[in-house]
C-alpha positions as CSV (number, residue, x, y, z in Angstrom):
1,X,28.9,1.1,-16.6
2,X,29.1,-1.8,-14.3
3,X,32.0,-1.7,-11.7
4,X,33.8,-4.7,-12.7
5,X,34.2,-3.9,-16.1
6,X,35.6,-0.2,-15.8
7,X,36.6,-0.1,-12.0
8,X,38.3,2.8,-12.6
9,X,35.4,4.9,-13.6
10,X,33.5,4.0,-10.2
11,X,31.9,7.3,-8.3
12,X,32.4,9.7,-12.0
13,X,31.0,12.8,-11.9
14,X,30.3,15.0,-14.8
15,X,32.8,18.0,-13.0
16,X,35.5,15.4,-13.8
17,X,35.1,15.9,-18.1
18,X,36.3,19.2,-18.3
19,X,39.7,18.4,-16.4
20,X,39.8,15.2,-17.7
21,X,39.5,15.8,-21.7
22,X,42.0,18.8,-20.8
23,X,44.5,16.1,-19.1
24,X,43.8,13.8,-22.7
25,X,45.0,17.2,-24.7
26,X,47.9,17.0,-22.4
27,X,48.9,13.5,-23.4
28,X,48.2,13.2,-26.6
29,X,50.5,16.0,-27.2
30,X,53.4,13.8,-25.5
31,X,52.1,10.4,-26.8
32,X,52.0,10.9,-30.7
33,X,55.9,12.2,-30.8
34,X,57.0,9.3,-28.6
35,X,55.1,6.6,-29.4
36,X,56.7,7.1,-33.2
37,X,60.1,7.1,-31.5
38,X,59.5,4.7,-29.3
39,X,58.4,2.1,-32.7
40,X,61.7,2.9,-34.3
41,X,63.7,1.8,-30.8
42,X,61.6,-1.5,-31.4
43,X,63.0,-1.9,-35.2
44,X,59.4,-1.3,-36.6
45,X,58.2,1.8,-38.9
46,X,57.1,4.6,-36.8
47,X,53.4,4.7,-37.2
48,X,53.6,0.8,-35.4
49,X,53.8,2.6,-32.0
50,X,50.5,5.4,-32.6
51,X,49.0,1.7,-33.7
52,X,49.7,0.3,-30.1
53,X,48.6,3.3,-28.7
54,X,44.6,3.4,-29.6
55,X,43.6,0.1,-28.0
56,X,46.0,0.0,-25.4
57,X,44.5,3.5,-23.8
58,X,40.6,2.5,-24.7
59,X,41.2,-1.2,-23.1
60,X,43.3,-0.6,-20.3
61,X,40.5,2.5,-19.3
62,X,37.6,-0.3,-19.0
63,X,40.0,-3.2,-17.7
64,X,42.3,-1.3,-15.3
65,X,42.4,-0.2,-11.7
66,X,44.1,2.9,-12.3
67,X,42.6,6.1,-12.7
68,X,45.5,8.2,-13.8
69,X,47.8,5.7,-15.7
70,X,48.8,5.6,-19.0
71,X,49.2,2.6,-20.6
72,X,51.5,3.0,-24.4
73,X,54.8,1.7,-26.2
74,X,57.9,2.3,-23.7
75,X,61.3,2.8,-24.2
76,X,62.2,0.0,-21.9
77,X,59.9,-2.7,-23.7
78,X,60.5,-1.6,-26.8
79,X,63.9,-2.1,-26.5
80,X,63.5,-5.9,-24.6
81,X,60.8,-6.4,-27.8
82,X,63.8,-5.2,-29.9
83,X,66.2,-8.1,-28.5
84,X,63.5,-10.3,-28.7
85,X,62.4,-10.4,-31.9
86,X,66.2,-10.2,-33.4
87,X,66.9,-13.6,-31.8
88,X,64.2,-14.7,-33.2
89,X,63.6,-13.2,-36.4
90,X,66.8,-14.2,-38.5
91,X,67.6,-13.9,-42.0
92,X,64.4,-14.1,-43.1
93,X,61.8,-13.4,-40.1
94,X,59.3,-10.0,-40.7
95,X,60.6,-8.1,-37.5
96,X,56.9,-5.7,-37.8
97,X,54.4,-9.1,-37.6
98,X,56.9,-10.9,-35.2
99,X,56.3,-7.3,-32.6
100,X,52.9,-7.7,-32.9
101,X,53.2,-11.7,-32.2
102,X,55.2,-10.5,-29.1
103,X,52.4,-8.2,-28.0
104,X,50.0,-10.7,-28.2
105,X,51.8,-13.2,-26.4
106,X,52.9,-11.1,-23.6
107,X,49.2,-10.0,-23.5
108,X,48.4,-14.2,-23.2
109,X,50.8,-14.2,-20.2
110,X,49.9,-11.2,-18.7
111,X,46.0,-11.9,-18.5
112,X,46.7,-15.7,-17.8
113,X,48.9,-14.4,-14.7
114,X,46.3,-12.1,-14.0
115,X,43.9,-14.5,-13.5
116,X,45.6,-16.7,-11.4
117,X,46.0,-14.3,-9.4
118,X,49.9,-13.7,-9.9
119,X,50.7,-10.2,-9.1
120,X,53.1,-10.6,-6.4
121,X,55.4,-11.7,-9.3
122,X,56.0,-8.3,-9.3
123,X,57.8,-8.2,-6.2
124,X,61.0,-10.6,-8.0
125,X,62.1,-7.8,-9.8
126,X,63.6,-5.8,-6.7
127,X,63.6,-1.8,-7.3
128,X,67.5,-2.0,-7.3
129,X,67.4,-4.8,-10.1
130,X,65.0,-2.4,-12.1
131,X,67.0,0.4,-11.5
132,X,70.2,-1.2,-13.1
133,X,67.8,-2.7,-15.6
134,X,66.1,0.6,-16.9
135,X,69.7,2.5,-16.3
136,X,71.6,-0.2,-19.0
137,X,68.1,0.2,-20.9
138,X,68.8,4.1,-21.5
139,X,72.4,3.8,-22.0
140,X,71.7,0.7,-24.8
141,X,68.9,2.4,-26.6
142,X,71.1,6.4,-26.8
143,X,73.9,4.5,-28.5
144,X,71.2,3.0,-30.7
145,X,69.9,6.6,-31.9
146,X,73.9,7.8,-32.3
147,X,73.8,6.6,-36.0
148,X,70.7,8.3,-36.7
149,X,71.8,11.3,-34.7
150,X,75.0,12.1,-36.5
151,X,74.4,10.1,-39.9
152,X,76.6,7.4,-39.8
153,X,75.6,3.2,-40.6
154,X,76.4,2.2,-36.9
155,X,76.7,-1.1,-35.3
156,X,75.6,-4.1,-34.6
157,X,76.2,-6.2,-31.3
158,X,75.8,-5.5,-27.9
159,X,76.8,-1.8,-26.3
160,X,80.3,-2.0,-25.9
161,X,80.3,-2.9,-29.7
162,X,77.9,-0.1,-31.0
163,X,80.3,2.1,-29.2
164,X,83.3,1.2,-30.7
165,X,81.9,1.1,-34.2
166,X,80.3,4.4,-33.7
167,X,84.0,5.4,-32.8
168,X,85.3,3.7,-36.0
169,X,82.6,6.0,-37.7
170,X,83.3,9.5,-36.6
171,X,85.0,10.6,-39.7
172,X,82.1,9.7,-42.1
173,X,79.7,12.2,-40.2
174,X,77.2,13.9,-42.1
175,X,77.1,17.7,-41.7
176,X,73.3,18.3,-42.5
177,X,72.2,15.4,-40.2
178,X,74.3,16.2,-37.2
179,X,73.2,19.9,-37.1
180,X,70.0,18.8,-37.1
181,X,70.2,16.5,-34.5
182,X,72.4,18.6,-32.2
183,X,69.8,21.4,-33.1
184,X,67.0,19.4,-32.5
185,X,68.6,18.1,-28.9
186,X,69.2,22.0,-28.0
187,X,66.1,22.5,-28.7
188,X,64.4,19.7,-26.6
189,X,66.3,20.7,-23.4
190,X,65.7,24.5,-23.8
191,X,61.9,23.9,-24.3
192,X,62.3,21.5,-21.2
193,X,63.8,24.2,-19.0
194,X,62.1,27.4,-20.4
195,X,58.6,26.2,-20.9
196,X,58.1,22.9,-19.3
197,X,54.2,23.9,-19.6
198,X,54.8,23.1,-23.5
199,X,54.7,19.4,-24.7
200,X,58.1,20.2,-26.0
201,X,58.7,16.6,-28.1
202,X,55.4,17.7,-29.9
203,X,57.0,21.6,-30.4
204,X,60.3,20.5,-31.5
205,X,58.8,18.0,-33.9
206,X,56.6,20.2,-35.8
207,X,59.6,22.9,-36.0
208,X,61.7,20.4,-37.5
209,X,58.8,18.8,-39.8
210,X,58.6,22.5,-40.7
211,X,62.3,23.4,-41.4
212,X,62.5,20.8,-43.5
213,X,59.8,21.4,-45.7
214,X,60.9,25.1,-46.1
215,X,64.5,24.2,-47.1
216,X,64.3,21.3,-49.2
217,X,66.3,19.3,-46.4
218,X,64.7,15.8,-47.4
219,X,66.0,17.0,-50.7
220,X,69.8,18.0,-49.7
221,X,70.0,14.2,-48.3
222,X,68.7,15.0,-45.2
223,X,66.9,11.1,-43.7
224,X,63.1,11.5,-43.0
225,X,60.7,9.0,-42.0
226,X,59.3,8.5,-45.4
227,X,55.6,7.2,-46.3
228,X,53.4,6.7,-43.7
229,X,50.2,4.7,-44.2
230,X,47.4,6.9,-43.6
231,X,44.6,5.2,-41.9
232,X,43.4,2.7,-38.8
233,X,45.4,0.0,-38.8
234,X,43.7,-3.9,-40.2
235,X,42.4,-6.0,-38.0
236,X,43.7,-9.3,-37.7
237,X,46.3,-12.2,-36.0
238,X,49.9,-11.7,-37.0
239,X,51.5,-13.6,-39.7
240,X,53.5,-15.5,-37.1
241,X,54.3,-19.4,-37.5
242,X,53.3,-22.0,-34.3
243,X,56.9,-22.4,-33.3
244,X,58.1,-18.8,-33.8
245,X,54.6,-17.7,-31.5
246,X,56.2,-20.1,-28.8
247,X,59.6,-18.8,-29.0
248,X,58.1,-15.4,-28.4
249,X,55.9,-16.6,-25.1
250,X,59.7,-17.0,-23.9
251,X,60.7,-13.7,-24.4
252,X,57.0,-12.3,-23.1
253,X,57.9,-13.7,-19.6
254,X,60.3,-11.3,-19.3
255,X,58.2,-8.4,-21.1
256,X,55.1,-8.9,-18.8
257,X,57.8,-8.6,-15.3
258,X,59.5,-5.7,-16.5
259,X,56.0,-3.7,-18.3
260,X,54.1,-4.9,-14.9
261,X,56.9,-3.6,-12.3
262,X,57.2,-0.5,-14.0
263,X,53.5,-0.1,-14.9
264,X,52.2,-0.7,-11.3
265,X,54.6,1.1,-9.7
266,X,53.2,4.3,-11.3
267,X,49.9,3.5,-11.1
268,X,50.3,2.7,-7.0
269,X,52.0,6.1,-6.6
270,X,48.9,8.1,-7.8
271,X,46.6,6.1,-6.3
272,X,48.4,6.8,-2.9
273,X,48.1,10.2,-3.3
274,X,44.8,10.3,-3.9
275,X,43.7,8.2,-1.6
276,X,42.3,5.2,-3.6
277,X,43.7,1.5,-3.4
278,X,44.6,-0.5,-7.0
279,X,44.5,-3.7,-7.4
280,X,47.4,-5.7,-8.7
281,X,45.9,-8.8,-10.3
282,X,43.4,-6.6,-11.8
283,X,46.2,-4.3,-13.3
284,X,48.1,-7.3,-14.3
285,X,44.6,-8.7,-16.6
286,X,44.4,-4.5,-17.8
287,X,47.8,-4.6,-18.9
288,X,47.0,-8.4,-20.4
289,X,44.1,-6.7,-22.4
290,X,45.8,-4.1,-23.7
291,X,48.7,-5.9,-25.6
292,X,46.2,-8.0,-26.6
293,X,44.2,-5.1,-28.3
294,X,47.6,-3.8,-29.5
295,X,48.4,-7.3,-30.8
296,X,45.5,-7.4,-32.7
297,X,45.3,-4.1,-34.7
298,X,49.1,-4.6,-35.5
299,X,50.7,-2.8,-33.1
300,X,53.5,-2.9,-30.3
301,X,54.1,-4.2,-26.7
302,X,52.7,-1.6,-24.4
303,X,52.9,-0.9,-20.6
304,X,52.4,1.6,-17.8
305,X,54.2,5.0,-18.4
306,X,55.5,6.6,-15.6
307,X,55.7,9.8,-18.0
308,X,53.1,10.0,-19.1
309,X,51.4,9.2,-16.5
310,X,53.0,12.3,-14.4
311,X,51.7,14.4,-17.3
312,X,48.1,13.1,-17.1
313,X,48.3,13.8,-13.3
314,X,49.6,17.1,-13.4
315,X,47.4,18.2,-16.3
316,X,44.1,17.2,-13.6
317,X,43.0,13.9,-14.4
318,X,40.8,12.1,-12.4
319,X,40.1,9.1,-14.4
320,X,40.5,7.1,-17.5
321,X,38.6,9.6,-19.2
322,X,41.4,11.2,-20.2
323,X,43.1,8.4,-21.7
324,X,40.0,7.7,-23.7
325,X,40.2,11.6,-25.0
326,X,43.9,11.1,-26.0
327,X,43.1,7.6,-28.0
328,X,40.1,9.5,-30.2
329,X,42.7,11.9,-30.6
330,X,45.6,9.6,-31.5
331,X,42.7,7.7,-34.5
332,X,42.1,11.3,-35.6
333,X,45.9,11.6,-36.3
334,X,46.2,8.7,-37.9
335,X,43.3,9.4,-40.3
336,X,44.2,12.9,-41.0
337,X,47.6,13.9,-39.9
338,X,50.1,10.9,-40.2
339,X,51.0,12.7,-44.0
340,X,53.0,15.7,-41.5
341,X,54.9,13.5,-39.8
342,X,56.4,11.8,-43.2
343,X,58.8,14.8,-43.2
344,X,60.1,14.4,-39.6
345,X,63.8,14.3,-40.1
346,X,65.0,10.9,-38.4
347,X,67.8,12.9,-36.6
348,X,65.3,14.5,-34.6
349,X,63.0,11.5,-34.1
350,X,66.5,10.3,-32.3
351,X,66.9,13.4,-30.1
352,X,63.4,12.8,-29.0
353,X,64.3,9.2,-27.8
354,X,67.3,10.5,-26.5
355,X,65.6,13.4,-24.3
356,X,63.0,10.9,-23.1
357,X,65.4,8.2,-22.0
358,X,68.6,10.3,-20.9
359,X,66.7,11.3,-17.4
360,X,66.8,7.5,-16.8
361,X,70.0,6.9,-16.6
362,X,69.8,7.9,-12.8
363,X,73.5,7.9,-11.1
364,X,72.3,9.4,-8.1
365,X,70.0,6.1,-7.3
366,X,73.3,4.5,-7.7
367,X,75.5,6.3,-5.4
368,X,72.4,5.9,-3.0
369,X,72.3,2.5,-3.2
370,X,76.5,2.5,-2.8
371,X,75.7,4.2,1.0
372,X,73.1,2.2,1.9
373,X,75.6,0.1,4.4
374,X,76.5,0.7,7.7
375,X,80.2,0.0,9.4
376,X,78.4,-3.0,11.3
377,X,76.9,-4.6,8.1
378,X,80.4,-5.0,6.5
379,X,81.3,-6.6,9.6
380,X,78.1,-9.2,9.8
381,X,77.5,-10.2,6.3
382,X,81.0,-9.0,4.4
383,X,80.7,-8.8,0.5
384,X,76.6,-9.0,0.9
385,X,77.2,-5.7,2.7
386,X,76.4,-3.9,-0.4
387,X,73.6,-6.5,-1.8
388,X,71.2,-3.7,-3.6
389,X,73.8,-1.8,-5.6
390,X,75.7,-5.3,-6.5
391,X,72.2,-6.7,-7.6
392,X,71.4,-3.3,-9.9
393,X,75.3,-3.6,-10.8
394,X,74.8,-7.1,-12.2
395,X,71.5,-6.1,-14.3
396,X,73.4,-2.7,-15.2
397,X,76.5,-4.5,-16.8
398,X,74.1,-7.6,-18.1
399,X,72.2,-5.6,-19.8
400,X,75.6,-3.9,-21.4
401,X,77.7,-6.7,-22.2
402,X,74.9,-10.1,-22.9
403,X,71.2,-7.9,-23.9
404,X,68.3,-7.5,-22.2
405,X,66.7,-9.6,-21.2
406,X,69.7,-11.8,-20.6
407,X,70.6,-8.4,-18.3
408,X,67.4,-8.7,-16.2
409,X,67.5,-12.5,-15.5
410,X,71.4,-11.8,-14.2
411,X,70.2,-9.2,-12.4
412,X,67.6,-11.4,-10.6
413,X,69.7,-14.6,-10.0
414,X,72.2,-12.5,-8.3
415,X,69.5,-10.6,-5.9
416,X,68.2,-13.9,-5.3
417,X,71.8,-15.4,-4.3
418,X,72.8,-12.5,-2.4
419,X,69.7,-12.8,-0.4
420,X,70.4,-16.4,0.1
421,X,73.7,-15.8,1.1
422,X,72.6,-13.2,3.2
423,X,69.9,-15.6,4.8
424,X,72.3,-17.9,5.8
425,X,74.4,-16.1,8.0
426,X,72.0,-13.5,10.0
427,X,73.0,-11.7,12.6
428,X,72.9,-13.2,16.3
429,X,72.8,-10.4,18.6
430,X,73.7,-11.0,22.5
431,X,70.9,-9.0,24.3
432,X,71.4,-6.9,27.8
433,X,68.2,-6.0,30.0
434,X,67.2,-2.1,30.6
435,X,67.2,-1.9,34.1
436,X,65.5,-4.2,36.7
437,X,61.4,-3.7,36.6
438,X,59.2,-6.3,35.3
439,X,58.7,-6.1,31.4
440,X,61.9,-4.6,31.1
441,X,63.4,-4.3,27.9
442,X,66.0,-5.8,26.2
443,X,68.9,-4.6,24.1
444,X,71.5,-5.3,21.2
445,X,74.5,-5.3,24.3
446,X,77.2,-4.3,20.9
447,X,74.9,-1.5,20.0
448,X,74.5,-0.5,24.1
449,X,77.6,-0.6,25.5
450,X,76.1,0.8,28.8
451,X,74.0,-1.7,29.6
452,X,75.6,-5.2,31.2
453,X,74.1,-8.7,30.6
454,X,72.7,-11.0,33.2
455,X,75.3,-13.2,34.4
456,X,75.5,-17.1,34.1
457,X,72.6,-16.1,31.8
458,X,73.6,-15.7,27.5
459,X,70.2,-13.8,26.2
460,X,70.4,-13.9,22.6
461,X,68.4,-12.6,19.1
462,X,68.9,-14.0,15.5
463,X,67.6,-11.3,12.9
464,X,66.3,-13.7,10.8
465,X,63.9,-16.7,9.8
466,X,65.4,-20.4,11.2
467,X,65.6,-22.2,8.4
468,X,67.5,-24.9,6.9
469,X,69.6,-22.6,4.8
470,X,71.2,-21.3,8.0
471,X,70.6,-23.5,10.8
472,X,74.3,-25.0,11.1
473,X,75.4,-21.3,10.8
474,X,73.4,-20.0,14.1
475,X,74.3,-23.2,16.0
476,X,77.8,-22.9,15.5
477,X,77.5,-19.3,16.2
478,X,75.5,-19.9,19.8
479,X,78.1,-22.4,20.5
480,X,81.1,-19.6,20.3
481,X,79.2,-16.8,22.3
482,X,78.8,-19.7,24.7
483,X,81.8,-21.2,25.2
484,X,83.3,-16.8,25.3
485,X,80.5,-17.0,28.5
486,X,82.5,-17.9,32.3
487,X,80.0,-20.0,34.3
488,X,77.2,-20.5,31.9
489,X,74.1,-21.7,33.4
490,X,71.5,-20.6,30.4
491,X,70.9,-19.6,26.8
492,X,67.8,-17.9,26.2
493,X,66.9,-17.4,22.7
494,X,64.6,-14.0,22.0
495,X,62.0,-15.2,19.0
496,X,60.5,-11.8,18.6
497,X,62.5,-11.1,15.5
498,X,62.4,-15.3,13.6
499,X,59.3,-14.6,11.7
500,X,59.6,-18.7,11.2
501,X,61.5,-22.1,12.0
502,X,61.1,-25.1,9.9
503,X,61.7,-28.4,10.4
504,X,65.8,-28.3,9.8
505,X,66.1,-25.3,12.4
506,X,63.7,-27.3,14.8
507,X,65.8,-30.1,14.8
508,X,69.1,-28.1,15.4
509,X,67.4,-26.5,18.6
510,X,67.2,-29.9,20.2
511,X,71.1,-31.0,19.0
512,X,72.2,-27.3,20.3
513,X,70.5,-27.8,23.7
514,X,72.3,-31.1,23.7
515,X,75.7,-29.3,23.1
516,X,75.2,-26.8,25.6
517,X,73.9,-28.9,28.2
518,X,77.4,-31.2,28.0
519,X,78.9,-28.3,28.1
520,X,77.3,-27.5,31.8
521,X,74.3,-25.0,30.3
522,X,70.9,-25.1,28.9
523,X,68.8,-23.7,26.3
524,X,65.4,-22.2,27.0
525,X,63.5,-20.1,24.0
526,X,60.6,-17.2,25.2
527,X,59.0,-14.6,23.2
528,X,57.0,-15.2,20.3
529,X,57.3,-19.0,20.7
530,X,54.2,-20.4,19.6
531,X,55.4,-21.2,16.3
532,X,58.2,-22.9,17.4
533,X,56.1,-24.9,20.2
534,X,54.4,-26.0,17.3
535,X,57.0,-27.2,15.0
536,X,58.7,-29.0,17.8
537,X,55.6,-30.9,18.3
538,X,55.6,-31.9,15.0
539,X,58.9,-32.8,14.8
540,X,58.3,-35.0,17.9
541,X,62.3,-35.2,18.5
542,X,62.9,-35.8,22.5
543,X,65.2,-33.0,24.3
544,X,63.6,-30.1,22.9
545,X,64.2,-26.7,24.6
546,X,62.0,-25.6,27.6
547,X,59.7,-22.8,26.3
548,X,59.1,-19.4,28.5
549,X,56.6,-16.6,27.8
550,X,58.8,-14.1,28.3
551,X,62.6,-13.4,28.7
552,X,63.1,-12.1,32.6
553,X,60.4,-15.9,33.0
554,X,63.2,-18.0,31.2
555,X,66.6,-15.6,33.1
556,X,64.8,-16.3,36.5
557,X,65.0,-20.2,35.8
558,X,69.2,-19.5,34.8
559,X,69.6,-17.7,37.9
560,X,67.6,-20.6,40.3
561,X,69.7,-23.4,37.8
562,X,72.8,-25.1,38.9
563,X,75.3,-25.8,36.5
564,X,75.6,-29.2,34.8
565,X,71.5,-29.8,36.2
């Protein structure tokens, strides 16, 4: 098969089946139990998500990059697909053909992005944003599966008002279903601790499909997931209406970030490991493809499964063989096996949602993030001190109190401001020389207490881009470490750490060498200068500083300067 239409498939061999239609067993086994709990976290009927789940494997394997990653319905898109299609939907909307509108349109955006070559979009959703994201994800979608769980009606609302009517609820529990559930849930984590080599959703799920045939439970009042439709899916465009298909290229925006983010992260991780490059404008048309397949035989949104994928990898797979193995397996099930899962008791379809997403509800990521700050950086940049755990913060408590997606655009604004805000006011270090050869370094003088600055001579660093945003800011901030300087005949500015300068910070170079020099001093700039050289020279402003190749080249011509020359 031709490289560019299954990349991932490039350099097969035929030692690679073996392990890879073992790795396929290995998914499947995970995929069928979750994909039908993932559908019913997306308000459609279970068999919606083994649906996706066929044409997302089969497409992604000839589109994607990826040799290990498995592309299926997600918690965390289910979920934004949820919120999506209930502000959409109404009264009188069909929630099942407006999911599979929202697959197709995210798979529109996604391959459109893709081939405009739109992968670094990626990069907007920081991994602290994601990780409040997916945490208020998990925490929105358990209290979702509570109802279910414990056999009470439940709420509506957002997650602070599911709790509260779950609490209003407690006394109407029903016995049968809460034993199952908590039975189910014991189950899920002994399996998980005692045999992890067992595909424990799958074990747990056929013990309960079992139990409840053998007792009558569906008969005692027990909830099951009733008739399934036996059978491949029809082929076809979702009933959707023009105006309802663009309200839903909205909300697939948002879809395509979050499915993307998570998907290429997983697939970049393998692919480090063994030592093979992806490609993310490639992944992004592969993931494109695949909602589009999923769209089309009436399923669900889809993305990369970090999960799943772990399982393919540690099961041996070496390419997208695998996933092919698990997709015949998935249309066999749904030909000949969707009639056993009518009797899976909806309790324990919860505690398989709630087993899957409880491990992503990751505090330790959050106390990380809390510690990632340093004495000093509360003193430079204050409240933006803590920038990563208040940006996951925001998207944690958006996604609680306003929805998801709402959540994950908070989330992002606030990044964005923080980095602004942290942008314009870098850090402007004074600098000290190590000792006195030629080529010396030079030194944050706070940091390295030991080592003493050149005098008459102001050496200084701004950790930072010049740029409009800030440009008053380091001015003013020169200006004070100046005028704190006896007998100034010099600022030096080090540009080995301003990746850039635009026109704004151009401009304030020539009005701060104007300052200093009626103040008796000079500015001079060295180091990485030949972006600024060039900027000034488009500017054209008169005045500008005088340029040096290196710092001890621009503290010789301090030393050699009188002041007020």
């Amino acid at each position: 098969m031709p490289s560019f239409l299954a990349p991932s498939f490039a350099g097969y061999r035929s030692a690679s089946v073996r392990p890879d239609i073992i790795a396929g067993l290995a998914v499947w086994a995970v995929l069928v139990p979750e994909s039908l709990a993932y559908a019913t976290i997306a308000g459609v009927p279970p068999v919606v998500g083994l649906y996706a789940a066929v044409p997302a494997l089969a497409l992604y394997a000839i589109a994607g990059t990826s040799r290990q990653l498995v592309v299926s319905p997600m918690s965390a898109t289910a979920a934004l697909s949820a919120g999506v299609v209930a502000s959409i939907a109404g009264a009188d909307g069909d929630p099942v053909a407006l999911t599979t509108g929202l697959a197709l349109a995210t798979g529109i955006v996604a391959v459109v992005a893709g081939v405009l070559r739109l992968g670094f979009l990626a990069a907007f959703i920081s991994e602290p944003v994601l990780k409040g994201f997916i945490i208020g994800l998990a925490l929105t979608i358990m209290i979702g599966q509570v109802p279910d769980l414990i056999g009470v009606e439940g709420g509506h609302g957002s997650f602070f008002e599911k709790t509260w009517a779950l609490l209003g609820q407690l006394g109407d529990v029903d016995p049968l279903t809460i034993t199952v559930g908590l039975a189910s849930l014991a189950a899920l984590v002994a399996v998980r601790r005692t045999m992890p080599f067992l595909p424990g959703s799958l074990v747990v799920v056929l013990l309960a499909i079992g139990a409840t045939i053998l007792f009558g439970l569906g008969e005692r009042g027990l909830a099951v997931v009733g008739h399934i439709d036996a059978g491949l899916p029809r082929v076809g465009l979702p009933d959707v209406t023009g105006p309802q298909f663009t309200e839903l290229l909205g909300g697939a925006v948002g879809l395509m970030l979050v499915g993307f983010a998570e998907g290429l992260g997983a697939a970049k991780t393998y692919a480090a490991s063994r030592g093979y490059d992806v490609d993310p404008n490639r992944e992004l048309a592969g993931l494109g493809i695949a909602n589009l397949g999923s769209g089309v035989l009436a399923g669900m949104v889809v993305n990369g499964s970090l999960s799943k994928t772990a399982v393919n990898a540690s099961a041996g797979a070496r390419s997208q063989v695998s996933a092919l193995t698990a997709a015949a397996l998935t249309v066999l099930t749904l030909l000949f096996l969707t009639g056993i899962f009518e009797q899976l008791p909806l309790a324990t379809l919860a505690a398989v949602v709630v087993v899957a997403v409880v491990e992503l509800v990751d505090v330790r990521s959050l106390r990380r993030l809390w510690r990632v700050r340093t004495g000093r950086m509360v003193h430079f940049y204050q409240v933006t001190a803590r920038a990563d755990f208040m940006a996951a913060g925001a998207a944690l408590l958006g996604v609680l109190v306003f929805d998801t997606l709402p959540g994950l655009v908070i989330g992002i604004a606030v990044s964005l401001v923080l980095l602004l805000a942290r942008t314009s006011r870098p850090r402007v270090a004074v600098l000290a020389p190590v000792g006195d050869e030629p080529g010396r370094p030079w030194v944050d003088a706070e940091r390295n207490p030991g080592y003493a600055m050149v005098p008459g001579v102001l050496a200084v660093r701004v950790e930072g881009p010049l740029m409009f945003a800030n440009a008053e800011y380091v001015r003013a901030r020169i200006r004070e470490l100046a005028a704190a300087e006896p007998g100034l005949r010099l600022v030096v500015l080090d540009g080995r750490a301003t990746p850039s300068v635009d026109v704004t910070a151009a401009a304030m170079l020539v009005q701060l060498r104007g300052d200093l020099r009626r103040d008796g001093g000079d500015l001079a700039l060295a180091e990485g200068i030949g972006q600024v050289r060039d900027v000034l020279a488009r500017v054209g402003s008169e005045g500008e500083p005088v340029l040096f190749t290196t710092l001890d080249d621009a503290v010789g011509r301090g030393r050699d300067r009188d002041p007020g020359t």
